[in-house]
VEXDREN-2710 file (C-alpha; in Angstrom, 1 decimal):
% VEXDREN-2710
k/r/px/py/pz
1/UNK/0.0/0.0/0.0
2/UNK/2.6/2.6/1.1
3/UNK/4.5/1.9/-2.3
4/UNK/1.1/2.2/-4.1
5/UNK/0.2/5.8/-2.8
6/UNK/4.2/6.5/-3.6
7/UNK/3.6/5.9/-7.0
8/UNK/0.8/8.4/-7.5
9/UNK/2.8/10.9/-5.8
10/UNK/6.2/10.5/-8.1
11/UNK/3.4/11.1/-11.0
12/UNK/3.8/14.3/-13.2
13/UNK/0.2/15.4/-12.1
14/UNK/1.1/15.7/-8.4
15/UNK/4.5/17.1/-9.6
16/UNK/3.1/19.7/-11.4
17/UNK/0.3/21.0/-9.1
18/UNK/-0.3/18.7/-6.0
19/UNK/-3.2/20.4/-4.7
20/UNK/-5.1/19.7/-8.1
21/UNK/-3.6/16.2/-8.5
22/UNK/-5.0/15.2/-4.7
23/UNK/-8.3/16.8/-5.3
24/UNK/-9.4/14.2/-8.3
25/UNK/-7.9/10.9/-6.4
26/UNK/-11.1/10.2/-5.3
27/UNK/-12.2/9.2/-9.0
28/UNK/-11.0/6.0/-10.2
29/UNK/-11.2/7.1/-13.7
30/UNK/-8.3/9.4/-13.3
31/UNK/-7.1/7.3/-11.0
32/UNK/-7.0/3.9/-13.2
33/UNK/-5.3/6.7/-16.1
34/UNK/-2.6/8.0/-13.9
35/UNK/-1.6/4.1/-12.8
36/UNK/-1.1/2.9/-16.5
37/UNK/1.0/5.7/-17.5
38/UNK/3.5/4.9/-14.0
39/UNK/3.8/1.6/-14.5
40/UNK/5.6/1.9/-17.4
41/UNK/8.6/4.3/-18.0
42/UNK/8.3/4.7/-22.0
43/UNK/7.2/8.8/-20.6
44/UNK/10.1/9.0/-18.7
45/UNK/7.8/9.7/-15.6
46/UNK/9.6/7.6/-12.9
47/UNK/7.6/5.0/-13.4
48/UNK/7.9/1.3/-12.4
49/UNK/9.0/-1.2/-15.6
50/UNK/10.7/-0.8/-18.4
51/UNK/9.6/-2.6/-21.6
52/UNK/11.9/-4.6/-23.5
53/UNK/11.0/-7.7/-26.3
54/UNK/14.1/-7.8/-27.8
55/UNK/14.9/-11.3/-26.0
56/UNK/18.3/-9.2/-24.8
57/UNK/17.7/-8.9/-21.1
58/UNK/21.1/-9.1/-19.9
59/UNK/21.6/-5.7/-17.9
60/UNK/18.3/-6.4/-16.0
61/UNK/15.9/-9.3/-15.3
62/UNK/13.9/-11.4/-18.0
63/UNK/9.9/-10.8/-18.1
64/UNK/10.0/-14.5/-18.0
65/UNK/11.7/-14.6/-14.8
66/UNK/9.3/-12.5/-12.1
67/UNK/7.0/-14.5/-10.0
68/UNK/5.2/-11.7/-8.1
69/UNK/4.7/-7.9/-8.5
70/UNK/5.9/-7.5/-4.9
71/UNK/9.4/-7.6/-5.7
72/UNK/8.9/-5.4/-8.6
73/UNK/7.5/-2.8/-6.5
74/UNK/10.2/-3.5/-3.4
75/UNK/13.2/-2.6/-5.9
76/UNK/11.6/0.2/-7.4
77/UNK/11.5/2.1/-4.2
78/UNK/14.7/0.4/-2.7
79/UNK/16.9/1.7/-5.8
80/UNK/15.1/5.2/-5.9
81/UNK/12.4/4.9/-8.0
82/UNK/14.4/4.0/-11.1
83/UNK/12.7/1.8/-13.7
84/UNK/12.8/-2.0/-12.9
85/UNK/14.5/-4.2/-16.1
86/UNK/12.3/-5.5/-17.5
87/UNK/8.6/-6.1/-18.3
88/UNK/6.1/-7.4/-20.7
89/UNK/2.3/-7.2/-21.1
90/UNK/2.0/-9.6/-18.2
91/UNK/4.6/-8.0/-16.2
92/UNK/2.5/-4.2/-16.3
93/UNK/-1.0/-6.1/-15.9
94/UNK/-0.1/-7.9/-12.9
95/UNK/1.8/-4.9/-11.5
96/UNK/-1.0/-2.3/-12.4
97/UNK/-3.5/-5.6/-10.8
98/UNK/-1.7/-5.4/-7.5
99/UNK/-1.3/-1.3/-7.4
100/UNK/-5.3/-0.9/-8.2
101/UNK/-5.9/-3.4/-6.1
102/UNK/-3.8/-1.9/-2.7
103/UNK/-5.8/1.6/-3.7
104/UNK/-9.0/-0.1/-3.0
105/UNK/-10.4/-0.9/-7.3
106/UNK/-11.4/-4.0/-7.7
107/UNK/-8.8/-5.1/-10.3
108/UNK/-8.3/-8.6/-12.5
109/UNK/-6.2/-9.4/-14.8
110/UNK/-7.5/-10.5/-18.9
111/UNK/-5.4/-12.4/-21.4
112/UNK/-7.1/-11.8/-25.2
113/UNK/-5.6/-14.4/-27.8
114/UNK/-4.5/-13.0/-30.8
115/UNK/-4.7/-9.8/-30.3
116/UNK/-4.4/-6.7/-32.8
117/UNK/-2.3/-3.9/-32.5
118/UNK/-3.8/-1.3/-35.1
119/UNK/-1.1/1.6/-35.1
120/UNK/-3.6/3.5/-37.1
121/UNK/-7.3/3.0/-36.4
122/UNK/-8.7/1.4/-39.7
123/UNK/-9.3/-1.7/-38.1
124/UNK/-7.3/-4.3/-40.4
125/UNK/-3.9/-5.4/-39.5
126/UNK/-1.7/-5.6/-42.7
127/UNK/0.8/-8.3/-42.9
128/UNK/3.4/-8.5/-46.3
129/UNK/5.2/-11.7/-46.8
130/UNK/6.6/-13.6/-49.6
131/UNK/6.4/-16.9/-50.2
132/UNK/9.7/-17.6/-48.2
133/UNK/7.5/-16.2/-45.8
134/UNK/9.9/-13.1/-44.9
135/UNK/8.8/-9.7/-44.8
136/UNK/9.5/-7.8/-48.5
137/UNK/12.6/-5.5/-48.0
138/UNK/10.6/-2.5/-49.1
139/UNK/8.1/-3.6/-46.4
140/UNK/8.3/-2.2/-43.1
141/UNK/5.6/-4.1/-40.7
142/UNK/3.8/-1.7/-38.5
143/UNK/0.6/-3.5/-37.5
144/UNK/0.8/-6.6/-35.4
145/UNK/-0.8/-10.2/-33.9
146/UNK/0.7/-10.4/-30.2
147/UNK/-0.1/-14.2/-29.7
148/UNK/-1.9/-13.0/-26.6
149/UNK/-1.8/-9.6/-25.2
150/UNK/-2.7/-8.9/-21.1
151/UNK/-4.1/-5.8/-19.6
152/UNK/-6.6/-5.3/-16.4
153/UNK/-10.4/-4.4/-15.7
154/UNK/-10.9/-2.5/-12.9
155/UNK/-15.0/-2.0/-11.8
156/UNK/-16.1/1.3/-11.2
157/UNK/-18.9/3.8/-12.4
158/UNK/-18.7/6.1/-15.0
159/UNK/-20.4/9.3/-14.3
160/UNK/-18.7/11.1/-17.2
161/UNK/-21.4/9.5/-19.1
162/UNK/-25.0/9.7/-19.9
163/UNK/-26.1/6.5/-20.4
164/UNK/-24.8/3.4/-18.2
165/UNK/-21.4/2.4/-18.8
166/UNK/-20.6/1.7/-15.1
167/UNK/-18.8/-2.1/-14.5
168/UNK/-16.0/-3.4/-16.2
169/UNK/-13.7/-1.5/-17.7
170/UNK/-10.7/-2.1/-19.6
171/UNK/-7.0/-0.2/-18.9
172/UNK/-3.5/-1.1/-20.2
173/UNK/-0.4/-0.5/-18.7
174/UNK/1.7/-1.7/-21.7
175/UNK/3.3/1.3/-23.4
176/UNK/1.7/0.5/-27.4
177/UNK/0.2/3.8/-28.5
178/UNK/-0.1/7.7/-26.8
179/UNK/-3.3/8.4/-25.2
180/UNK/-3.8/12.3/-24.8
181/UNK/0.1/12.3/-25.3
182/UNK/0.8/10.1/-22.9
183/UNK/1.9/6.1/-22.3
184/UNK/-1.6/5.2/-20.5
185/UNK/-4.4/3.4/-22.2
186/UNK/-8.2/3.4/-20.8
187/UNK/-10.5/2.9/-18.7
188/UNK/-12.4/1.6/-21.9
189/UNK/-15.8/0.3/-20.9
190/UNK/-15.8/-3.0/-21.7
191/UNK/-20.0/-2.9/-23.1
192/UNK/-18.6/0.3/-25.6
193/UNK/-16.2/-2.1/-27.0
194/UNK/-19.1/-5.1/-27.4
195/UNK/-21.1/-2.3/-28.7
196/UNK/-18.8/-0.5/-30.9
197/UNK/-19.5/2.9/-29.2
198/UNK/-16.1/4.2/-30.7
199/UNK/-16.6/7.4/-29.6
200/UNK/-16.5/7.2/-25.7
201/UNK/-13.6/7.8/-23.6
202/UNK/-10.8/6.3/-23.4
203/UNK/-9.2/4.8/-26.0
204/UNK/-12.2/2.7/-27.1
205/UNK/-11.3/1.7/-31.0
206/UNK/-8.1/1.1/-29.9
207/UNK/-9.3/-1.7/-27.8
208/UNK/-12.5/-2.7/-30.2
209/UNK/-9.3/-3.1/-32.9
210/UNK/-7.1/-5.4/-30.3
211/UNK/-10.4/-7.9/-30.3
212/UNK/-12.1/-7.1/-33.6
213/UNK/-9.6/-6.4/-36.1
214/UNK/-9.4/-8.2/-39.8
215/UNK/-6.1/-9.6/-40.7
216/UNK/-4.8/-9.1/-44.5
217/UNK/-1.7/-11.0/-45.7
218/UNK/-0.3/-9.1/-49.1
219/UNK/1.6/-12.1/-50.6
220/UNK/4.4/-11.4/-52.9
221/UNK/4.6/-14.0/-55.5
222/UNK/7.9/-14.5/-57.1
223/UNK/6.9/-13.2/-60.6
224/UNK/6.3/-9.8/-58.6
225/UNK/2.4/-10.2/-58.3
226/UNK/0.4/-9.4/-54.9
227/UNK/-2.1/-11.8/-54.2
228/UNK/-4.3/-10.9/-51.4
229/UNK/-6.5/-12.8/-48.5
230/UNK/-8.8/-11.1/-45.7
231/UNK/-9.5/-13.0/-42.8
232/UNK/-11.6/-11.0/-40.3
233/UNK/-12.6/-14.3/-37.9
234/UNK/-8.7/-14.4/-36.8
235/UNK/-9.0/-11.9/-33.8
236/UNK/-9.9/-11.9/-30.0
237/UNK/-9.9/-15.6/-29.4
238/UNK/-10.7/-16.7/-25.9
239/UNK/-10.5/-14.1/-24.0
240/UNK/-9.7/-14.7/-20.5
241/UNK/-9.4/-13.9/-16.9
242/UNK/-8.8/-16.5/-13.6
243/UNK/-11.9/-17.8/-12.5
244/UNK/-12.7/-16.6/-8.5
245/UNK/-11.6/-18.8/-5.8
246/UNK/-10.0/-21.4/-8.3
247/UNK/-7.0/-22.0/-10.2
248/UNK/-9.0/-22.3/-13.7
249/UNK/-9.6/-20.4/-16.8
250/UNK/-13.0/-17.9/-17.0
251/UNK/-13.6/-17.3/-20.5
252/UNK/-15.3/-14.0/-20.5
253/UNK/-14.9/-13.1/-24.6
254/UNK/-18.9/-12.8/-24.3
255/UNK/-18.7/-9.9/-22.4
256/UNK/-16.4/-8.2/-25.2
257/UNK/-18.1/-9.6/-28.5
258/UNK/-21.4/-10.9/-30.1
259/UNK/-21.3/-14.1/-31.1
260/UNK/-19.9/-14.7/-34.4
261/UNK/-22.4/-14.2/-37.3
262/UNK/-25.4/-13.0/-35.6
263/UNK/-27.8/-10.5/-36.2
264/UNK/-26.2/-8.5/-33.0
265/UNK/-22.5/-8.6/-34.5
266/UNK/-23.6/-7.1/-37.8
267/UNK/-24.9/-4.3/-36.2
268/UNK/-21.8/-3.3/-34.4
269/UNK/-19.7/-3.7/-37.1
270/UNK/-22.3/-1.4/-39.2
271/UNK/-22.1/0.6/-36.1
272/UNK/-18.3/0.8/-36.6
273/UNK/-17.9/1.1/-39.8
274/UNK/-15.9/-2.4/-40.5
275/UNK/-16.7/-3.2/-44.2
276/UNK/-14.6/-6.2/-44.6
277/UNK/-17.0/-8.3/-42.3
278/UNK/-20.4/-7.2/-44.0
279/UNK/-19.2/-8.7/-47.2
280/UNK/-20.3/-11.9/-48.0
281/UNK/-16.9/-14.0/-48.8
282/UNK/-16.5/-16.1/-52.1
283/UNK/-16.2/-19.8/-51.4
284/UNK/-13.6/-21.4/-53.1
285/UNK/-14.8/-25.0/-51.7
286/UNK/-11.2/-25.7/-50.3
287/UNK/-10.0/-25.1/-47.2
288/UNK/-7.1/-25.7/-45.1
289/UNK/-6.5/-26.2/-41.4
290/UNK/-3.2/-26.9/-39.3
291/UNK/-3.4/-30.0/-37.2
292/UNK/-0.9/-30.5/-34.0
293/UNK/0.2/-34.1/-32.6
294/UNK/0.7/-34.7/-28.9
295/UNK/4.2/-34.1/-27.1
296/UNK/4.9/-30.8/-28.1
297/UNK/7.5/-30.5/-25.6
298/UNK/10.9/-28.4/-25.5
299/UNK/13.7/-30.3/-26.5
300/UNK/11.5/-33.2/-28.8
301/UNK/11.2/-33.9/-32.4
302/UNK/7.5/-33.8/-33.0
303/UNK/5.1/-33.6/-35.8
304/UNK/2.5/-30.7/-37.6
305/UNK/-0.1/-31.3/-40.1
306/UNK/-1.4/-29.9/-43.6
307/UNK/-5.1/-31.0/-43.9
308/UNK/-6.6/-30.3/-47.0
309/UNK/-10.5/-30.5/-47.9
310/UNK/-11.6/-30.0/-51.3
311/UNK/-15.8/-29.9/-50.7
312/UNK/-16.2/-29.6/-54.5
313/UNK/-17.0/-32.2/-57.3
314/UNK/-13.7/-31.7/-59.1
315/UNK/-10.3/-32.6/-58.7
316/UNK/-8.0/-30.2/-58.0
317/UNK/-4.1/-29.1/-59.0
318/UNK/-2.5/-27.6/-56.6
319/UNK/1.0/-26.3/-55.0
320/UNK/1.6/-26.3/-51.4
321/UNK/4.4/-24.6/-48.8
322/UNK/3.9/-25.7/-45.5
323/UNK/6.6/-23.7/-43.0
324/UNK/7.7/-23.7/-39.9
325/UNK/9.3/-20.5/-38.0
326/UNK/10.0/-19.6/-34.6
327/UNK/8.2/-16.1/-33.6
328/UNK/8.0/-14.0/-30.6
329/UNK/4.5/-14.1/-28.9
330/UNK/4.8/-10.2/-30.7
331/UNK/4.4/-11.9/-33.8
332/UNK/7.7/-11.2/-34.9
333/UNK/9.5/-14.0/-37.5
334/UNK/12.4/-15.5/-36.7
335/UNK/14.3/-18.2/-37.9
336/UNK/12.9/-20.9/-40.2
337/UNK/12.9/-24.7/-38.7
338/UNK/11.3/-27.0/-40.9
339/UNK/9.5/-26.4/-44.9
340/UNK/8.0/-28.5/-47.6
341/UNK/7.4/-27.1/-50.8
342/UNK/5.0/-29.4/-53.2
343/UNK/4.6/-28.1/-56.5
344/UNK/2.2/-31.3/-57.7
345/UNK/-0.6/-31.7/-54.5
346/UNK/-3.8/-33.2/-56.4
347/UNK/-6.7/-32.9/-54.3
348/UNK/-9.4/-35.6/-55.0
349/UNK/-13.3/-34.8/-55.8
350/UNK/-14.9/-34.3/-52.4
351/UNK/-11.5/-35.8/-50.6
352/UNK/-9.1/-34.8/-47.8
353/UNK/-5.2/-35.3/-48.2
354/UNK/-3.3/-34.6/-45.3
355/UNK/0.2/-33.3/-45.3
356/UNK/2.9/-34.3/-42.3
357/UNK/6.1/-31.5/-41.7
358/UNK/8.7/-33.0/-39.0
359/UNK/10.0/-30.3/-36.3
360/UNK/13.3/-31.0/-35.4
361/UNK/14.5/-29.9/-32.3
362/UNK/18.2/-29.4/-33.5
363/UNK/16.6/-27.2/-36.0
364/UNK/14.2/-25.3/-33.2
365/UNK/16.1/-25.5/-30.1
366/UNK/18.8/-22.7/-30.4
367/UNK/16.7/-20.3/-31.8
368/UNK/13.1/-20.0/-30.1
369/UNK/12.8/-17.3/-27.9
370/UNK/11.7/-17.3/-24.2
371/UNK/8.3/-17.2/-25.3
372/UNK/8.4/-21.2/-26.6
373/UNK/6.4/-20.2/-29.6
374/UNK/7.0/-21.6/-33.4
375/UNK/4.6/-20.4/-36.0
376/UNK/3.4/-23.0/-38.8
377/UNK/1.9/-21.3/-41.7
378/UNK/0.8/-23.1/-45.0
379/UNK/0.2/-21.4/-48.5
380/UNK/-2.0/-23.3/-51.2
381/UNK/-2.0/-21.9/-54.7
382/UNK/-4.6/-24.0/-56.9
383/UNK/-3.2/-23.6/-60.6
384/UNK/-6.5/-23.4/-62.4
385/UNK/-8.4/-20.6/-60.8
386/UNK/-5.2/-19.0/-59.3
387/UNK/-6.9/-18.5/-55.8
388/UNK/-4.6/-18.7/-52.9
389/UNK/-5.5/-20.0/-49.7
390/UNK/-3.8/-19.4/-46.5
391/UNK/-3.4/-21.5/-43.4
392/UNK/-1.8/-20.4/-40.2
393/UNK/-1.2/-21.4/-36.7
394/UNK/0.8/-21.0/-33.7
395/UNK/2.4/-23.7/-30.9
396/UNK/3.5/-23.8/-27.7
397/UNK/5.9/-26.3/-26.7
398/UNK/5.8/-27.3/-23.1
399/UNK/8.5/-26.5/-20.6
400/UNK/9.0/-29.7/-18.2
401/UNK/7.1/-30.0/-15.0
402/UNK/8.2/-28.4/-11.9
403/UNK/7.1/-31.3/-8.8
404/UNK/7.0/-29.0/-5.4
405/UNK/6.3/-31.3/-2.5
406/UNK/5.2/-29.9/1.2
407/UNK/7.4/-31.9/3.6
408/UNK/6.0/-31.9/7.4
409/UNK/2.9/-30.8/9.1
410/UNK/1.6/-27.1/7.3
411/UNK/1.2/-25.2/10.6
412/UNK/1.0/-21.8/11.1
413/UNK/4.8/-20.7/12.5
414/UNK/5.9/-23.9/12.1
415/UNK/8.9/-25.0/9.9
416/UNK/8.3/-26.4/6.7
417/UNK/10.3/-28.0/3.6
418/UNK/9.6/-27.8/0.2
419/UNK/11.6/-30.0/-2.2
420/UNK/11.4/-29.1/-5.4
421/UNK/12.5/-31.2/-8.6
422/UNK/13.1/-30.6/-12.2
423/UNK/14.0/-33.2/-15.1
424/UNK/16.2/-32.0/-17.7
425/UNK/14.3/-32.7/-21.2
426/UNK/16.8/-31.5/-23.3
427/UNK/19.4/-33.8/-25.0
428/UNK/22.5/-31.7/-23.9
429/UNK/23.3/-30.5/-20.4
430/UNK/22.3/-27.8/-18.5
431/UNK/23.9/-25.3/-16.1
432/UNK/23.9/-22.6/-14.6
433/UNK/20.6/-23.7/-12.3
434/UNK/18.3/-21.4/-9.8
435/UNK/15.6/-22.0/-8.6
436/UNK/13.3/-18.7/-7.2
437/UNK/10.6/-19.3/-4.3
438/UNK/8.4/-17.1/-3.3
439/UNK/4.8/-17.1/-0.9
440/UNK/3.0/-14.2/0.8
441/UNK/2.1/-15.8/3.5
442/UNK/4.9/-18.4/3.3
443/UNK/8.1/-16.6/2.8
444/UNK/9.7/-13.7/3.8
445/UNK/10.0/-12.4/0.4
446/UNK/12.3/-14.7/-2.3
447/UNK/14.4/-17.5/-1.4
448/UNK/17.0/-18.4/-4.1
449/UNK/18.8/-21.7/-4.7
450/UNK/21.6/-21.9/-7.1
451/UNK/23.6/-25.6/-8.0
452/UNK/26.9/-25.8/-8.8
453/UNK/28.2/-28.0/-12.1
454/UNK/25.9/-30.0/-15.1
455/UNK/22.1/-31.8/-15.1
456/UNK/22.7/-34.3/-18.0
457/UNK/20.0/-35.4/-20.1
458/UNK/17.3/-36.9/-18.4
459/UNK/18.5/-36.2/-15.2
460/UNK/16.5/-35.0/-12.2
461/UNK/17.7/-31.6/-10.5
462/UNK/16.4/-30.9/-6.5
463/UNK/17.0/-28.6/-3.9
464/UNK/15.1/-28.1/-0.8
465/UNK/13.7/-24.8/0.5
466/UNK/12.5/-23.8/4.4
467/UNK/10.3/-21.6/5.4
468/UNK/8.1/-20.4/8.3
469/UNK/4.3/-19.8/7.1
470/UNK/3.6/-16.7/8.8
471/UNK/-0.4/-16.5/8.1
472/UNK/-3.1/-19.4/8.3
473/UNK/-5.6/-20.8/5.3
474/UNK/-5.1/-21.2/1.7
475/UNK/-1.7/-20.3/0.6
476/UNK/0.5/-20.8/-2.6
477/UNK/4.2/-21.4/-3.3
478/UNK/5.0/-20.1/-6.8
479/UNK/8.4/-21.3/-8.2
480/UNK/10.6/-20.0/-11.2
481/UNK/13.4/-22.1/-12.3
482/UNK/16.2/-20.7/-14.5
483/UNK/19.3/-22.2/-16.6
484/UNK/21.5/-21.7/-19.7
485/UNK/19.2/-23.2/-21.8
486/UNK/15.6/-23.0/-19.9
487/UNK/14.4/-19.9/-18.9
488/UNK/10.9/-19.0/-17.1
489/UNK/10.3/-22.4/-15.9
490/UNK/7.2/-21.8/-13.6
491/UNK/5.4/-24.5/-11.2
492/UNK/3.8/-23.6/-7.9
493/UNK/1.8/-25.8/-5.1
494/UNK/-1.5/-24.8/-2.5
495/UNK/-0.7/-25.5/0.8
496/UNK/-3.3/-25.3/3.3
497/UNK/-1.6/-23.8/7.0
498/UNK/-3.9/-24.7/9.7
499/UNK/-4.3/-22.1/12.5
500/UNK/-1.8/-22.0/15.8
501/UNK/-3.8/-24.0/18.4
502/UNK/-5.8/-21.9/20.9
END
C-alpha cells in the first residue's frame, strides 16, 4: 500500500500541481489513467518497468523470470524509484492488478488471444510476406498479432457519461500507443467495445481493434504479383481472466463480443464502420486447417499437419508450402525450422489429403525465444483458378514440470520444507541452475537456490527450501526455475496452514 500511494505521488500530475492532482484521487477514472501511465517508464515519468521484447535482457531481469509484482515494487522504491528491467504485457497487468488493487479498485487481470495492434485505427492489420514467408525488403511491418496480449479491468462507475457504462472496464499499462500524449491506455468500458461505441472515452477503438480487427496478408509471389486474403474471424480468441476462488480459466470473450455471425454482431460492425466483415466472402470450396500431434515438448522432435479439404466435385491441381518459423509471442518472424514445398498436391473430388512437416528440435532449439512459440503457416496456390488460400497457426511447446512437494505438518509458524525437482528434457546439459521461491504468507520475500556443475539429459535436478508460514488458510508457493538453456520455468503448489492452536 505505502508503495502504491508512492507511485501516485512520483506522477507528473502531483508534480506539477499537487493540490489539483489530490483533489481528483477520489475518481477512479483518473485514478485507473494515472496508474497505466506509471507503470511503465516509455514517458520518462519515474515509473515502475521498463519494456523490452528484444529477447536481450542481460543488464536487467527477464519478463520470464518474475513471480510476483511484490518484488517489482520493493526494488523500485529500494533503488530510488528507477525503472525495474524489464517487463512485458504480463509483467505491467499484474503490476498495475496489484497497485489498483492496494488503492481499493477492484482489479483482475484479462489475457485476449491473438490480439491486434492497429497503429492507425482502420481496423485491419496488414501483414506483407513472400512466399519464403519473410517480410518484403521494401516492407516495413507496422501493425501486429501479439499471440496473446494482457491488460486489467478495474469495476467502477462512470459518471462522465449519460447513459450506463458503469462495470467493467478495460486499462492497459503496456506502453503501445499515446493516449492524450501520454503512455496510458483506458479505462475503456468494456459494453462500448461489445457495442462498438467508438466514440466514448478512453481509447475505445483502440481496444474494439485489439479484439475485432481483420487480418490481411499481401503475398508477394515471385513473378512480382500481390495476391491478397482477408480474414476477419482471426481476432480476439478466448478471452480470459482467472476464475474466482479457483485456479482455472474464466472465458469472458462474451462480455467483449457478439457471437460470431449474428444478427447482434452485424450491427456493431455497421455501427463501426468495419466493411470487410459485412461482405459476404467467395467460397472457393477448399480449405485448409493446421493439425498439432501430442508431445509438443521443449527439447522433442514432433510432428504438424497440412489438412486439405476440397468440398467440390472436381479434382483439383494444386501447389503447397507448409513452413515452420519460430516467432515471438509479438508476432515477430524469426528463424525458419522446418519447410516443404509441393509443386504437384492433387486434391481428389470431395476428398481430404493430409500433409505431415517433421520439427526437429536441432533445428528449433537454439533459436526460439523465451516465449516457446513456433509459427506453422501453409500457403496453397490452386493452378486453375489462381486462388490462394492461406493457413496459419501458432504452438507452444511445453516447458518440463516443476514437482513441489510440502514436507512436514503445514502449521501456522511452524517450519516447513519444500523439495522441489526438475528433469532435464533436453538432450545436452544444463547449467547454470536457480531456482526462485516465493509465498505471501509463506516466505519472507524470495528464497534463491543456485547448483553448482551439469544436469545431464534426463536427469533429475532438486533442492530443498525452508520456510516459516507466517499466516493461516489457503496459501501458494509459486516457483521460477532458471538455466543456460531453460528460462521461465514456472510451477507452484496450495498449501493449506492450519491455524496455531488456541
Amino acid at each position: 500500500l505505502d508503495v502504491s500511494l508512492q507511485l501516485l505521488d512520483k506522477n507528473p500530475k502531483f508534480l506539477k500541481d499537487a493540490n489539483r492532482d489530490c483533489s481528483k484521487r477520489n475518481d477512479p477514472v483518473y485514478i485507473g489513467r494515472i496508474v497505466t501511465a506509471m507503470v511503465n517508464f516509455n514517458d520518462q515519468d519515474n515509473g515502475v518497468l521498463y519494456g523490452r521484447w528484444d529477447n536481450n535482457y542481460s543488464d536487467g531481469i527477464s519478463p520470464m523470470a518474475w513471480i510476483g509484482s511484490v518484488d517489482i515494487l520493493r526494488r523500485w522504491t529500494k533503488y530510488g524509484f528507477q525503472a525495474v528491467r524489464y517487463g512485458q504485457c504480463w509483467v505491467f497487468a499484474a503490476v498495475a492488478c496489484t497497485v489498483l488493487r492496494c488503492l481499493g479498485i477492484p482489479t483482475r487481470v484479462v489475457t485476449n488471444y491473438n490480439s491486434a495492434h492497429d497503429t492507425n485505427s482502420n481496423l485491419i492489420i496488414e501483414q506483407f510476406l513472400d512466399e519464403n514467408w519473410k517480410q518484403p525488403q521494401q516492407q516495413k511491418q507496422k501493425d501486429m498479432i501479439w499471440n496473446f496480449h494482457c491488460w486489467v479491468e478495474s469495476w467502477m462507475t462512470r459518471p462522465d457519461f449519460t447513459e450506463n457504462y458503469d462495470g467493467w472496464q478495460v486499462l492497459d499499462p503496456t506502453p503501445q500507443e499515446k493516449s492524450e500524449g501520454v503512455y496510458c491506455c483506458g479505462p475503456a468500458p468494456v459494453k462500448a467495445i461489445k457495442e462498438g461505441s467508438l466514440s466514448l472515452k478512453y481509447d475505445v477503438p483502440f481496444i474494439f481493434a485489439e479484439v475485432n480487427a481483420d487480418v490481411v496478408y499481401f503475398l508477394e509471389q515471385n513473378d512480382g504479383t500481390t495476391k491478397k486474403t482477408i480474414h476477419t474471424s482471426k481476432v480476439g480468441k478466448s478471452i480470459s481472466t482467472k476464475s474466482v476462488g479457483r485456479d482455472e480459466r474464466e472465458d469472458i470473450t462474451d462480455n467483449y463480443k457478439y457471437p460470431e455471425g449474428s444478427e447482434e454482431e452485424r450491427r456493431v460492425f455497421e455501427k463501426a464502420n468495419n466493411q470487410n466483415k459485412l461482405i459476404e466472402k467467395e467460397q472457393t470450396g477448399v480449405s485448409i486447417s493446421i493439425k498439432v500431434s501430442e508431445g509438443m515438448n521443449k527439447g522433442c522432435n514432433f510432428d504438424v499437419f497440412c489438412v486439405i479439404n476440397n468440398d467440390t466435385p472436381e479434382e483439383r491441381q494444386c501447389r503447397l508450402i507448409f513452413c515452420a518459423r519460430t516467432v515471438s509471442y509479438r508476432g515477430v518472424l524469426g528463424i525458419e525450422c522446418g519447410k516443404k514445398d509441393l509443386l504437384n498436391v492433387t486434391l481428389p473430388a470431395h476428398g481430404e489429403k493430409r500433409v505431415p512437416l517433421r520439427i526437429l528440435y536441432e533445428k528449433y532449439g537454439n533459436y526460439l525465444t523465451q516465449d516457446n512459440l513456433i509459427k506453422l503457416m501453409a500457403l496453397l496456390y490452386e493452378y486453375e483458378s489462381k486462388d490462394v488460400i492461406l493457413g496459419l497457426r501458432n504452438i507452444y511447446l511445453k516447458n518440463p514440470d516443476v514437482k513441489v512437494r510440502i514436507l512436514g505438518e503445514p502449521m501456522q509458524k511452524r517450519k516447513l520444507v519444500a523439495e522441489i525437482t526438475l528433469q532435464n528434457p533436453l538432450k545436452q546439459p544444463i547449467s547454470a541452475c536457480k531456482f526462485t521461491v516465493e509465498g505471501a504468507g509463506l516466505t519472507k520475500g524470495q528464497q534463491c537456490k543456485e547448483l553448482d556443475g551439469c544436469i545431464e539429459p534426463g536427469e533429475d535436478v532438486k533442492v530443498r527450501v525452508d520456510f516459516i508460514p507466517q499466516q493461516s488458510g489457503l496459501r501458494q508457493l509459486v516457483v521460477d526455475f532458471e538455466c543456460d538453456k531453460l528460462k521461465g520455468v514456472k510451477g507452484y503448489r496450495n498449501v493449506i496452514i492450519a491455524p496455531l492452536p488456541k
